[in-house]
N, C-alpha and C positions, 0 to 999 in steps of 0.2 A: 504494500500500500504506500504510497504517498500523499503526501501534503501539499494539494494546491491552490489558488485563488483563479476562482472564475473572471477571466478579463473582456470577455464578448461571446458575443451570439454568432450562429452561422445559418443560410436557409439555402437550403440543397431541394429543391421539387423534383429534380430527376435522380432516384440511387435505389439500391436495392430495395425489393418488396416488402422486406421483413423490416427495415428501416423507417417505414410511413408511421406518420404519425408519431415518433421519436424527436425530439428536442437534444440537438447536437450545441453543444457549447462552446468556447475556443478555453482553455485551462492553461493555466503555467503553474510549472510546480514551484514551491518555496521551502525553504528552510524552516526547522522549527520556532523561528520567531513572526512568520509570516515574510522573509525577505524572499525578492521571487531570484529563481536559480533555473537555470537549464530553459528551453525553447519551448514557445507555446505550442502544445497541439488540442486536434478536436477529442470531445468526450461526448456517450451517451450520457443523456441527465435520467436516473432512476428514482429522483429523491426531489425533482420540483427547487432544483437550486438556481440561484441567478449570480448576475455582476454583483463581482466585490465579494460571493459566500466564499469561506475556505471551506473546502473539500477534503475528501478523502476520495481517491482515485486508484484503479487496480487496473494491471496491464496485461499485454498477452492472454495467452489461456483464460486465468483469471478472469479476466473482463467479461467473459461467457457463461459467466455461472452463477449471474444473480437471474430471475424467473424472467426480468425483461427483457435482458441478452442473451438468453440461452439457446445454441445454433443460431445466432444471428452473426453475420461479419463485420464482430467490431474487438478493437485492440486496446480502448479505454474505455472505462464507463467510471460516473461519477456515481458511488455506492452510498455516500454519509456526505454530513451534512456537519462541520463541529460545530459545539458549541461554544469550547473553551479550551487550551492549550496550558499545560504547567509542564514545565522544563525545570529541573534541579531545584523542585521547591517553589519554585516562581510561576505564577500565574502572565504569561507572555500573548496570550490571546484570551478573550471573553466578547462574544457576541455580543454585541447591545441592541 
């Protein structure tokens, strides 16, 4: 799993079948304190997330085996939704 923030939307009307009706998100991952790291790509949303939510994001395989991407051709999907982040004691993220 990874840690990322949602930074936009994407709208695709022509892709696979099993994809309709699916909300594709663009994600970048980030560091345990919310700082962003590595390149954005797209993710299935399973969990009603938007811009600015931090995630929780699973790849490969993984990505096929929550009930909404299951046999469907996808390489990310966004699974969670956090609420709040502590790192060594420290509360570093808290939804508001």
């Amino acid at each position: 799993m990874l840690i990322a923030r949602v930074i936009g939307t994407t709208v695709s009307t022509i892709k696979d079948e099993k994809l309709v009706g699916r909300k594709l998100l663009i994600v970048r991952q980030t560091d345990e304190h919310g700082e962003p790291v590595g390149k954005p790509y797209v993710a299935i949303d399973t969990v009603d997330a938007g811009v600015g939510d931090l995630v929780l994001t699973a790849g490969g395989s993984s990505a096929r085996q929550t009930n909404i991407t299951k046999d469907t051709p996808v390489d990310a999907v966004i699974m969670a939704m956090i609420d709040s982040l502590e790192v060594g004691g420290e509360t570093v993220f808290r939804k508001s």
